[in-house]
C-alpha positions, -999 to +999 in steps of 0.1 A: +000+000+000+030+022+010+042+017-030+018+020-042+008+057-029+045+068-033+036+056-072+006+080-074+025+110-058+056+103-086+029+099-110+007+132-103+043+155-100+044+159-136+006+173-133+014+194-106+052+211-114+037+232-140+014+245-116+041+255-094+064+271-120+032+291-134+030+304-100+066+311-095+068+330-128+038+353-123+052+357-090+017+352-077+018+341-039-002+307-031+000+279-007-003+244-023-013+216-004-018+178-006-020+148-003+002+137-031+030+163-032+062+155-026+097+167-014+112+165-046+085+184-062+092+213-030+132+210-039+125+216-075+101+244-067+125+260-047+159+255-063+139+271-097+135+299-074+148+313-044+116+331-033+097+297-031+097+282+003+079+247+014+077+228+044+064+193+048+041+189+080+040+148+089+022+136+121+046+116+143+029+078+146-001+057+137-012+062+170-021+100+164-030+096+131-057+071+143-073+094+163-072+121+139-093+098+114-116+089+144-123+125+151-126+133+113-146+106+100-161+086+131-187+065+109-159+050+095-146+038+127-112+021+134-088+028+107-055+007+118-042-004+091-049+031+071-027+048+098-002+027+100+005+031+062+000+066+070+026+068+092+051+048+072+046+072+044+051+098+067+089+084+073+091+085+040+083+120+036+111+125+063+135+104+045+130+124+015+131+156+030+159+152+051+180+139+017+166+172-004+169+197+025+134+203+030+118+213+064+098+191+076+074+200+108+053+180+140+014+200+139+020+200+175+007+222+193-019+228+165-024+263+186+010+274+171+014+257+143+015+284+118+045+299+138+061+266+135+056+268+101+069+302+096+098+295+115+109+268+090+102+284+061+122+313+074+153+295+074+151+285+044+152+320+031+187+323+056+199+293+040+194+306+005+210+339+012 
């Protein structure tokens, strides 16, 4: 299962890099997000131009994740096996990030996150200087 959704994000990058250079070269701000973006999509993106910042935010462990699809879709019930691959694609994500130099972040506390998020992106703009 893990595969295969790494498969779909490779597949959909060549769908979604032209949106990002269309709005890197009408210098348009915007905030992408998804489920199917990935760190080398963020590392192209931001080695095309130094303006363009990304950060990748990955829950640590199934555990949390679990509870985050209870709370979000509680018909559906218990969702183990979901989270777990969740969570393993989410060390992927950190794997990949760590190898491109992309920030990755923990949500946590969700009261601050946007800081958190800032914060990252910030040094990237130091690291690029």
């Amino acid at each position: 299962m893990l595969d295969r959704q790494i498969d779909v994000c490779q597949a959909m990058m060549p769908a979604i890099a032209p949106v990002i250079a269309n709005h890197v070269e009408t210098a348009m701000p915007f905030v992408l997000e998804g489920d199917f973006l990935t760190p080398e999509a963020a590392h192209s993106a931001m080695q095309a131009d130094a303006r363009t910042r990304a950060v990748f935010l990955v829950e640590p462990g199934a555990d949390q994740i679990l509870a985050n699809f209870l709370r979000r879709e509680p018909r559906k019930g218990m969702q183990g096996k979901r989270a777990e691959v969740s969570a393993l694609f989410g060390e992927w994500l950190q794997t990949e990030c760590r190898r491109l130099g992309v920030p990755v972040v923990v949500p946590r506390p969700w009261e601050t996150v946007a800081e958190i998020v800032l914060a990252a992106t910030a040094e990237i703009g130091r690291a690029h200087v």
